[in-house]
N, C-alpha and C positions, 0 to 999 in steps of 0.2 A: 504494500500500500504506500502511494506517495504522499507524505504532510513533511511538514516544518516541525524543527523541534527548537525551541520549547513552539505547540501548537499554537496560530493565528486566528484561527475562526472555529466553530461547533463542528463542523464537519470534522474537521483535524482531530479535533479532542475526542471525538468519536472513534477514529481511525488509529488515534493510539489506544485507546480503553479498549476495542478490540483487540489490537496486539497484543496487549499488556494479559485481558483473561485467558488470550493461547498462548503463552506462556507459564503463564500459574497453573494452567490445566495440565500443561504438561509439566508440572514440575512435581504435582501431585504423582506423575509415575515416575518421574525421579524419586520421590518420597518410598515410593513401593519397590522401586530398586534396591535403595539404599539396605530397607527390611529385606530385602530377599538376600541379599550381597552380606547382612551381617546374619541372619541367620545360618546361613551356609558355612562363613566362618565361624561360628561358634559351635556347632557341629562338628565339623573339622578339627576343631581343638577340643572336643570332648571324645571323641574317636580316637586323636592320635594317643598312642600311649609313652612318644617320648620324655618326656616330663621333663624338660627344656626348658629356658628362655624363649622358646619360638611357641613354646603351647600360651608361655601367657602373654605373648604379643598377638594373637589368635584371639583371646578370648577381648584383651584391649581393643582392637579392631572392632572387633564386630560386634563390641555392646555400645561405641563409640556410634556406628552406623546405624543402630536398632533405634536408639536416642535419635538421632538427628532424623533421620525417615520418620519416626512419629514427631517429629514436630514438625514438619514440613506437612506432614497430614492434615494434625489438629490446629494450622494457623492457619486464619480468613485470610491475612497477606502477609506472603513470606518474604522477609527482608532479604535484598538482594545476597547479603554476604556470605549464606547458609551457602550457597552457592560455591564460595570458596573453600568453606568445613568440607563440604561432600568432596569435590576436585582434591583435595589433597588427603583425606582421609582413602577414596581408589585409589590414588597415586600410590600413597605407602603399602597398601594392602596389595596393588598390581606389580611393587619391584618387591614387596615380601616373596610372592608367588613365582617371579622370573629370577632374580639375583637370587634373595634369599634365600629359594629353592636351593640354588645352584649349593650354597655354602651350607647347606640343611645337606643333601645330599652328599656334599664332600667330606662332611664330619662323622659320616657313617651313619646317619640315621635314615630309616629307610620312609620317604612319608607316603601320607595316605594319598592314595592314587597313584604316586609314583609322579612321573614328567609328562603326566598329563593334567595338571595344576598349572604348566606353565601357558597354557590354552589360554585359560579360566583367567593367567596374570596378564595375560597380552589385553586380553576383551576390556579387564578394569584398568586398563594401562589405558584403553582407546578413551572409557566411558571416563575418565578422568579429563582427560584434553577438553573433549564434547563440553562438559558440564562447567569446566573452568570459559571454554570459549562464548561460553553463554553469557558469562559474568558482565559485560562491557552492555551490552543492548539493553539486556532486564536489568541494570541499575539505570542506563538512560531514562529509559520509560518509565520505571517506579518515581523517578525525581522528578518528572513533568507528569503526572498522572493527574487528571482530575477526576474528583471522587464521586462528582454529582454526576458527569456523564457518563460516567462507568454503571453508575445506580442506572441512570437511564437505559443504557442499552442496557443491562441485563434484563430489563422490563420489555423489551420490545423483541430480546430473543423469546424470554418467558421458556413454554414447553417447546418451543420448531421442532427441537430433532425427532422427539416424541409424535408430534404433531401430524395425526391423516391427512393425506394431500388430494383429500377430492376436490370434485368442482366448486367448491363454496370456498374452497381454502385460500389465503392468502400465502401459502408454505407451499410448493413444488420440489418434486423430487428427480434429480439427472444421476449421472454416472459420468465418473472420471477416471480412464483407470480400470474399469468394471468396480470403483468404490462407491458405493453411496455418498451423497452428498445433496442439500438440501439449501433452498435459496427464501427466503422473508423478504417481503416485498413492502414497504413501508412509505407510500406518500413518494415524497424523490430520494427511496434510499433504498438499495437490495444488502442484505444479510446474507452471507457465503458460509455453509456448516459445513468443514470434512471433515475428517476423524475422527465419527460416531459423535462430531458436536466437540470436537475436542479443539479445531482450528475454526475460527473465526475473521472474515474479512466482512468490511465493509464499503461500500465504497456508491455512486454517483450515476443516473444516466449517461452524463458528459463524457464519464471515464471507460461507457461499459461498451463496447461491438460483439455483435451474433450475427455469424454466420449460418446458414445452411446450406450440407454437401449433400441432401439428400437420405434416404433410404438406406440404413444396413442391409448388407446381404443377408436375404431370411429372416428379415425382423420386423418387426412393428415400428423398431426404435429408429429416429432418426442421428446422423453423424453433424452432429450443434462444433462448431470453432465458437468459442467464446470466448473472447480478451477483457481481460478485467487490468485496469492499472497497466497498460503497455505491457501484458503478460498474458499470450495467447495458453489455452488447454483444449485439447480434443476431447470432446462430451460426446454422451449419447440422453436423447431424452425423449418423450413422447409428445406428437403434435400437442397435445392439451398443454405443457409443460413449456412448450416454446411460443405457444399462442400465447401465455399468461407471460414471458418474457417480452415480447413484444407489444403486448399490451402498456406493459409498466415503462418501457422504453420510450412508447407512442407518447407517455405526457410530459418528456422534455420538450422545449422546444427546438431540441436540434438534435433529436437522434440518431445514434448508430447503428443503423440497421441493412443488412445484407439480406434478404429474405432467398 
């Protein structure tokens, strides 16, 4: 989505309170990572029977991770810096598993799993980067967030993803991907759900072009180009579903429409 930051008009502030809840939503499965990543460690060091220094940096870890996944849970909004606890919390626990393997192994103890742990160090080697690289954007947008518009759209998504998408609906349903995805249509503003409701765009007539390529082979469904924000995706949707796109299009006064 294109705005200014810090934002200039209600649209914008709209367009980051979007961003801002697809992020938090996903950070809620960062949260559920974290639990899954310290339960396993903590398993792990209840299995091994070396009775080491390495069992109780096992059990440090991963009550360390348990903690911080539930609080990432149980906060309405998560400060951006949790962000950097998790990032370096993987870090240690992903060269525990690749180095520290190595010098667990060289000192004759034989661990569990053997050097197929070093898999398992690489993955929280990567999930560590990922979650650190996050850190710079979701502190951006938490420090220009405003609160009211935030409250507002979550009122205007309400139930969508939930949401049947008959003929009375203001909620349509396409496909991106073969993923489900679901579009709110509000007055001059459409609502974009993928991720079972988990990503959020919003954005403007002005900004929005639909194409139609026709017919799928074999299908009912037709092949929709839709460009949101100078960011073309190939969809598939059903007449009724692009009729209601072009309908909601029809009441700018300069719309983008390829029929």
């Amino acid at each position: 989505m294109e705005f200014r930051i810090p934002p200039e008009t209600h649209l914008e502030r709209l367009k980051l309170a979007a961003m801002y809840l697809s992020l938090q939503r996903g950070l809620r499965r960062s949260g559920w990572q974290s639990i899954g990543w310290g339960a396993f460690t903590l398993i792990l060091g209840l299995l091994s029977r070396s009775h080491t220094i390495f069992d109780a940096i096992w059990f440090a870890i991963g009550v360390f991770l348990l903690i911080e996944g539930a609080w990432i849970l149980r906060a309405a909004e998560t400060d951006p810096r949790v962000l950097k606890f998790e990032a370096a919390a993987l870090l240690l626990l992903g060269l525990f598993n690749t180095v520290g393997l190595y010098f667990e192994i060289h000192s004759g103890i034989k661990p569990l799993f053997g050097a197929r742990i070093i898999i398992v160090g690489i993955i929280q080697l990567f999930s560590a980067f990922t979650t650190f690289n996050s850190y710079p954007s979701y502190k951006k947008i938490y420090e220009h967030l405003d609160r009211a518009c935030l409250h507002e759209l979550e009122l205007m998504i309400g139930d969508a993803w939930d949401q049947k998408t008959d003929s009375g609906s203001d909620v349509v349903e396409f496909k991106i991907d073969d993923k489900k995805c679901k579009a709110k249509f509000i007055s001059e503003l459409v609502i974009i759900l993928t991720n079972k409701g988990k990503g959020i765009t919003v954005s403007e007539p002005g900004k929005v072009r639909i194409e139609n390529h026709g017919n799928k082979m074999l299908s009912k469904s037709l092949k929709v180009e839709l460009t949101l924000e100078d960011v073309k995706v190939k969809t598939e949707m059903k007449q009724e579903c692009l009729d209601r796109w072009l309908a909601w299009l029809s009441q700018s006064t300069a719309p983008k429409v390829l029929a």
